[in-house]
DRENDO-1510 file (C-alpha; in Angstrom, 1 decimal, always signed):
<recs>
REC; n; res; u; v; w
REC; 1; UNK; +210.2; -23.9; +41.4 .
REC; 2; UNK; +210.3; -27.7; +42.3 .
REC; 3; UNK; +212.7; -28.4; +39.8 .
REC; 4; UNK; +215.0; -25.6; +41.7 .
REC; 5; UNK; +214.4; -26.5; +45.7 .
REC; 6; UNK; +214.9; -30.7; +44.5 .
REC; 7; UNK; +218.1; -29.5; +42.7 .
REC; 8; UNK; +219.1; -27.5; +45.3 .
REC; 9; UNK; +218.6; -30.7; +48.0 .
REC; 10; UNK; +220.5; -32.7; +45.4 .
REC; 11; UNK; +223.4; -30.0; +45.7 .
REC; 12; UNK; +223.3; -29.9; +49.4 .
REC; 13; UNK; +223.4; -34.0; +49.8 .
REC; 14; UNK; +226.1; -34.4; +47.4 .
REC; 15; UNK; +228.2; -31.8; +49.1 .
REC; 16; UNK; +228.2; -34.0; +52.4 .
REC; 17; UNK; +228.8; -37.4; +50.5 .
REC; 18; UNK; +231.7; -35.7; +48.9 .
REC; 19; UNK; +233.0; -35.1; +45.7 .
REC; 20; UNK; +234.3; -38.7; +44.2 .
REC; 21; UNK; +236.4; -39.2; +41.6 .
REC; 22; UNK; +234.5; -40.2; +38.2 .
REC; 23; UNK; +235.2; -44.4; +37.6 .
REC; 24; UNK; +236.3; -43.7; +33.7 .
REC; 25; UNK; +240.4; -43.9; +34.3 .
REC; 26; UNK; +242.3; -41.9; +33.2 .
REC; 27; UNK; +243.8; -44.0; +29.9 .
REC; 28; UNK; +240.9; -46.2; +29.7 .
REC; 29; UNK; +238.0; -46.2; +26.6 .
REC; 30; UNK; +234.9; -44.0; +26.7 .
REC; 31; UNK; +231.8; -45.2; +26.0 .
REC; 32; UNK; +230.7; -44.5; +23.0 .
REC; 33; UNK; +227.2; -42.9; +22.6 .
REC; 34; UNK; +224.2; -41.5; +20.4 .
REC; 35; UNK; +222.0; -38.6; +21.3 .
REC; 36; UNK; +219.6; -36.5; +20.5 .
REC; 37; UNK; +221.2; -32.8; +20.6 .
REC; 38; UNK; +220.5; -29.3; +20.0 .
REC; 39; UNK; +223.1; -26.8; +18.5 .
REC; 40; UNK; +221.6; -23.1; +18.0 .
REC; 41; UNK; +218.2; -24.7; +18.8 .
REC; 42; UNK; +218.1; -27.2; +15.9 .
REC; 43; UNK; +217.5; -30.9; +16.9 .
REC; 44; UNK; +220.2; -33.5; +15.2 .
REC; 45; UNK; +221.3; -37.1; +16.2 .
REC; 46; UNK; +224.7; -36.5; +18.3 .
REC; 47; UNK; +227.3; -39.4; +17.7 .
REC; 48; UNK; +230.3; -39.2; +19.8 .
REC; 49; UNK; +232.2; -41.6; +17.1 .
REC; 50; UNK; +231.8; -39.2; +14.7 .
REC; 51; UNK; +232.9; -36.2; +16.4 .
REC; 52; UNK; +236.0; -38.3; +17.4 .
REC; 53; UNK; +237.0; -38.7; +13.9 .
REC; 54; UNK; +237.2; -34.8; +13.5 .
REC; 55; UNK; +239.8; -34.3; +16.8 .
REC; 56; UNK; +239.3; -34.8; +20.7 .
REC; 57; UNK; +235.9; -33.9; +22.4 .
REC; 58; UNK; +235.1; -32.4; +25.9 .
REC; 59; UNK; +232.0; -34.3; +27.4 .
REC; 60; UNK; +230.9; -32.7; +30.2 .
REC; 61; UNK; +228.1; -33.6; +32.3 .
REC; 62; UNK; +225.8; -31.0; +34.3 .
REC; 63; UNK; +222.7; -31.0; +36.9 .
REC; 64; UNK; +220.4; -29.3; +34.9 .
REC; 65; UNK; +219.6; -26.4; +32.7 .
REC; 66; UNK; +218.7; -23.1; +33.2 .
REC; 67; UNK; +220.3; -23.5; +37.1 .
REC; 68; UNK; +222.8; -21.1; +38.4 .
REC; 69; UNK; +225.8; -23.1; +38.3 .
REC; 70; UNK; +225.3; -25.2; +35.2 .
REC; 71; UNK; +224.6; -21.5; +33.0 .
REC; 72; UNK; +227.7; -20.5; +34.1 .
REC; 73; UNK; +229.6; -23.3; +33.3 .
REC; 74; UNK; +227.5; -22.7; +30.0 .
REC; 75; UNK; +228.6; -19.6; +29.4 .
REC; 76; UNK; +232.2; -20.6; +30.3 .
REC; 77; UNK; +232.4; -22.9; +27.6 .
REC; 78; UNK; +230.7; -21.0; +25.1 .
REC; 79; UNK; +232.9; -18.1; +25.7 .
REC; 80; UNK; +236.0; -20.8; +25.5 .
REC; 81; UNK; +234.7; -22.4; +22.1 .
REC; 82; UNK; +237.4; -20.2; +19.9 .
REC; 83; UNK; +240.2; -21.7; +22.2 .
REC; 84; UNK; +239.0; -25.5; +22.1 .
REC; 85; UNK; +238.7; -25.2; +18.4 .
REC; 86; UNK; +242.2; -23.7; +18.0 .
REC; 87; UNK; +242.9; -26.6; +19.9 .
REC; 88; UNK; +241.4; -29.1; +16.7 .
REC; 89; UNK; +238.9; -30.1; +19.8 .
REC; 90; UNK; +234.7; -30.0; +20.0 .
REC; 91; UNK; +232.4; -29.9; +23.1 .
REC; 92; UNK; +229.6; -31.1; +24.1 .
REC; 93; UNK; +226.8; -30.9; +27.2 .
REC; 94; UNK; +225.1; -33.9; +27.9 .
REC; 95; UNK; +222.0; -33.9; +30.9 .
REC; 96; UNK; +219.1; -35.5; +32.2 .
REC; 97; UNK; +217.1; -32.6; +30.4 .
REC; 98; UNK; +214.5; -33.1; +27.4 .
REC; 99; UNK; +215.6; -32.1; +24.3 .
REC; 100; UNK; +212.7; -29.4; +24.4 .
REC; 101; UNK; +214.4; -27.6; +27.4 .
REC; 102; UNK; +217.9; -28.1; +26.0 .
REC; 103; UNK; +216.4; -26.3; +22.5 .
REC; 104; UNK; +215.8; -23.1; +24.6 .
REC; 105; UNK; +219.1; -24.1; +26.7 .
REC; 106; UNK; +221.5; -24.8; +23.7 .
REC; 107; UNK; +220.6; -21.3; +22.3 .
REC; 108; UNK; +220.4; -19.0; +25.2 .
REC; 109; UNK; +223.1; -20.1; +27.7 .
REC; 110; UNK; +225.3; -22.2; +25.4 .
REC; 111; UNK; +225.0; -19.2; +22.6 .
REC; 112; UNK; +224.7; -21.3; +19.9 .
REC; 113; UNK; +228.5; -22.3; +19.8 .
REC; 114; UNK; +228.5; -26.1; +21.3 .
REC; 115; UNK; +225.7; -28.8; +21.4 .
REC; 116; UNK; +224.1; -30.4; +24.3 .
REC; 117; UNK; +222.2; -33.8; +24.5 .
REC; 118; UNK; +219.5; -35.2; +26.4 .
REC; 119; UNK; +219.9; -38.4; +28.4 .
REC; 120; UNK; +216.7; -38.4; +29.4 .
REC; 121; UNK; +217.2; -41.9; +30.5 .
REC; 122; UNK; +220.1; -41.8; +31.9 .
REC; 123; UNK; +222.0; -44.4; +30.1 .
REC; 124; UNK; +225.1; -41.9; +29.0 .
REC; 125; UNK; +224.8; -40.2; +32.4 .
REC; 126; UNK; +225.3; -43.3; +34.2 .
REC; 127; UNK; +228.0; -45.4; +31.6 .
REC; 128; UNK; +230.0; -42.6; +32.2 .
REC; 129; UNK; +229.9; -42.9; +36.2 .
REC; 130; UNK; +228.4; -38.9; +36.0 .
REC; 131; UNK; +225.1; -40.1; +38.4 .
REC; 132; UNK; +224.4; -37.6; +41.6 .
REC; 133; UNK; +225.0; -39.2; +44.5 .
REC; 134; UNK; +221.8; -39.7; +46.5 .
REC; 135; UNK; +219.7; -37.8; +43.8 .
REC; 136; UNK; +219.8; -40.2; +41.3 .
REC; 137; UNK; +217.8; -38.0; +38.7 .
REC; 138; UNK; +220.7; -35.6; +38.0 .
REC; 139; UNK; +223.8; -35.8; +36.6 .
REC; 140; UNK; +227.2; -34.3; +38.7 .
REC; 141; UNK; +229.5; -31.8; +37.1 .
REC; 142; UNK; +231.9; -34.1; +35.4 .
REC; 143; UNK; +234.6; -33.2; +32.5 .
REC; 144; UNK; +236.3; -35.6; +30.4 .
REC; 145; UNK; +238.7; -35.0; +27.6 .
REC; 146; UNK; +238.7; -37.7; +25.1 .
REC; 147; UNK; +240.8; -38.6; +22.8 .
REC; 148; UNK; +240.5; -39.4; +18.8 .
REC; 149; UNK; +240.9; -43.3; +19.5 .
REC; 150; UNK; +238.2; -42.8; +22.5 .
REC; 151; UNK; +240.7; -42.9; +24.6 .
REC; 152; UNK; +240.4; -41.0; +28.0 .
REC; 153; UNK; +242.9; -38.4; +28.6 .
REC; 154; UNK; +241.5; -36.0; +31.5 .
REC; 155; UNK; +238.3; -36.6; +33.8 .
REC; 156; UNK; +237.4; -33.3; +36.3 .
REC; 157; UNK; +234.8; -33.8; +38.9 .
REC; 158; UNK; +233.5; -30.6; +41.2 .
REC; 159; UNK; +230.7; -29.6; +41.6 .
REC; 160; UNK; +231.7; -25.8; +41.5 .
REC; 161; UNK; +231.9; -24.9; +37.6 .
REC; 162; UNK; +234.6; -22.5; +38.1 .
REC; 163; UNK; +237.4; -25.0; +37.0 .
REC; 164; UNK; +236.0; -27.1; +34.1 .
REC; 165; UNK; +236.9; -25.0; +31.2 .
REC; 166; UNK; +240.8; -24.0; +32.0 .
REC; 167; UNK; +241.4; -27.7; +33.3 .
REC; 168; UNK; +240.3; -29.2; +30.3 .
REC; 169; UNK; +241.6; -26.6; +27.9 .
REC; 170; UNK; +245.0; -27.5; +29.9 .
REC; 171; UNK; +244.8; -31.1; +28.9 .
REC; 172; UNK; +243.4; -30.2; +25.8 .
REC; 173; UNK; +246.9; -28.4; +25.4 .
REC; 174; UNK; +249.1; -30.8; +27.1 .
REC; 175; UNK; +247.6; -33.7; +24.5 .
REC; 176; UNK; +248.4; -31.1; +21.4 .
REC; 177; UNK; +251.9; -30.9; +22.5 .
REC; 178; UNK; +252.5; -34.0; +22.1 .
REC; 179; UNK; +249.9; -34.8; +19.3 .
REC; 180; UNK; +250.4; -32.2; +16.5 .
REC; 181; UNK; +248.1; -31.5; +13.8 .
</recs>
């Protein structure tokens, strides 16, 4: 329950500071990273350079697991998964979640179809300017499309999850268009 009400504050306190733009430009190079993940509930060594190598990825950044908004977003991009990899693209969650939670997390709101890491220290969260306002322990709802060549091509910021998916599945497509397989 603590975890809820502080998360819920968090919310709240972002929502009067505003919603700011993310500071990785549109154009400029995303940080490269290592992570522990889950995928289906198994535990592997993420590495952003290597998923690169196999098409664009969608990094998206969440609060926390197992809260409303952030399972829906969840759900969102599990349900989306056929369309990103039409698209030659990958996804992946990243959070301030232990890799415990995001076991039970990765299997029963992503539904096994995209892998999300644990930042438990924060280092991806804040390299790629996704830190809370005011509540420094969460990550905000960010999206960023990247590029093979790390190259940032979209970056989303609200904190409602509604939009996440379609916006980046339209960059996603826009990109395609003009970078055939």
């Amino acid at each position: 329950m603590k975890h809820g009400i502080s998360l819920f504050v968090a919310v709240v306190l972002a929502g009067f500071v505003g919603t700011a733009s993310a500071a990785l430009p549109v154009g400029g190079k995303a940080p490269m990273f290592t992570a522990q993940a889950s995928l289906g509930g198994s535990v592997y060594t993420y590495v952003l350079a290597d998923a690169l190598k196999k098409g664009p990825v969608v990094v998206y950044f969440y609060p926390a697991a197992f809260t409303k908004g952030c399972t829906i977003e969840a759900h969102d991009f599990a349900e989306a998964t056929p369309q990103y990899q039409a698209l030659g693209a990958t996804v992946i969650g990243v959070s301030r979640d232990d890799i415990g939670t995001l076991k039970k997390f990765s299997v029963s709101e992503c539904r096994s179809k995209f892998p999300v890491a644990a930042d438990t220290d924060g280092s991806i969260t804040r390299s790629y300017d996704a830190v809370m306002p005011i509540v420094h322990k969460y990550a905000r709802r960010v999206s960023y499309v990247i590029a093979p060549d790390g190259t940032v091509i979209y970056e989303y910021t609200d904190l409602n999850p509604d939009h996440h998916v379609a916006n980046t599945l339209k960059a996603l497509q826009a990109w395609r268009s003009a970078h055939p397989q």
